[in-house]
Phi, psi and omega in degrees: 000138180260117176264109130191167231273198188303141180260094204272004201260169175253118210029060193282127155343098201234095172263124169259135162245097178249174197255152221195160187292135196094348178050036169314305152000311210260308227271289184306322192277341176279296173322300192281337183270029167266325187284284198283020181041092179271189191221099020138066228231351199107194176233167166254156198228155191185116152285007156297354185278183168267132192260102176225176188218131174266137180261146137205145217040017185094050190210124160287122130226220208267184192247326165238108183264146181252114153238178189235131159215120178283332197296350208243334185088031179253154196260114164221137166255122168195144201244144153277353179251147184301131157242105192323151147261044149246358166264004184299327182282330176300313192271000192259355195286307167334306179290328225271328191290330195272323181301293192297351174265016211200002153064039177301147192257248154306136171265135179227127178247127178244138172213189161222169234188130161259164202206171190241355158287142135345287199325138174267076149283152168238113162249211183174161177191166201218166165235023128229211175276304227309278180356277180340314184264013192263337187258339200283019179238330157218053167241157138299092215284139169283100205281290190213147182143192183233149164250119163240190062187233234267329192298322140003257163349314181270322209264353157301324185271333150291305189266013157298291188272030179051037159264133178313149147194176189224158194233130179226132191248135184264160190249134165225189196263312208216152151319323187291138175350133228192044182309319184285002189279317205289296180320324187264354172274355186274326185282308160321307170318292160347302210262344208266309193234030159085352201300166207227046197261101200317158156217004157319320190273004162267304186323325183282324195250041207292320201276312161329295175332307203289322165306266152004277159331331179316299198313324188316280206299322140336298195288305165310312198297315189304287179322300165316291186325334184249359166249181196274143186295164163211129170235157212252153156196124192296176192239031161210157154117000000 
């Protein structure tokens, strides 16, 4: 279920981050909506979630939150909690279904991917040709392979009901937080729709981040861990 309040932007841009390996997703979607002072509009509820209450400064909130910036026309989803994947279709239906009602133009799903190089690749894919060519100048297009858990999900789910979307993945080494993975899906957003979204200061703060960031990413590995394993690996790189 989604709670939240009028939607001001008109066919607006809706990018989701949930944490995922490196929990790039989560790292990135926190940058912009910190960069861009997004507005705080509400959240989604699921008994599928894991029943914790997220702190911050001694304060609850919520575990998956929704915000806005009208000045950018933009939409950002991004959770702090882990999603199983047997519940990943239900919450991505859900979410997705709430997207075509509020008459979003495009999806963009950050996720992260593994790979056995260094190099800060960005791959990417779409769900439709148009997308596909919209990205294919600053990406590595991912050619074959799979995206799973929830990022997976949505993007399975745009294209049932056919809102464009794209999928863009940082390529990292590990499980573990992954701030320059999150930095190199921001710089691509930057060139694809214009944003100005700083990321010096994840590079700078890499190892705070990471730290910071463990318990998550612990809480992920567990959550994997009780389902059959799977892994995303581009079939280069």
């Amino acid at each position: 279920m989604i709670n939240a309040g009028e939607i001001k932007s008109k066919e607006p841009l809706l990018i989701e981050g949930f944490p995922g390996i490196g929990l790039v997703g989560n790292i990135a979607s926190q940058q912009i909506i910190e960069e861009l002072s997004m507005e705080y509009i509400g959240s989604m509820e699921s008994r599928f979630f894991p029943p914790i209450a997220v702190l911050y400064d001694g304060l609850i909130n919520m575990p998956v939150r929704i915000y806005e910036s009208e000045e950018h026309n933009l939409i950002m989803v991004v959770s702090d909690i882990p999603i199983s994947p047997s519940s990943s279709y239900d919450v991505s239906k859900v979410l997705i279904n709430w997207a075509g009602s509020i008459g979003v133009k495009e999806v963009i799903s950050i996720a992260g991917i593994a790979t056995m190089s260094d190099e800060a690749k960005v791959f990417g894919a779409a769900t439709t040709k148009d997308m596909l060519e919209k990205i294919e100048n600053h990406v590595e297009i991912f050619q074959m392979g799979t995206i799973s858990g929830i990022s997976g999900s949505i993007m399975s789910e745009c294209f049932i009901q056919e809102i464009p979307a794209i999928s863009l993945l940082g390529a990292t080494r590990s499980q573990n937080p992954d701030p320059r993975a999150a930095a190199a899906v921001i710089n691509v957003l930057n060139d694809l729709y214009g944003y100005s979204i700083e990321t010096e200061s994840l590079i700078e703060q890499a190892e705070r981040i990471e730290l910071e960031m463990q318990k998550l990413a612990e809480d992920l590995r567990k959550s994997e861990q009780s389902a059959s394993p799977r892994r995303e690996f581009p079939m280069y790189g």
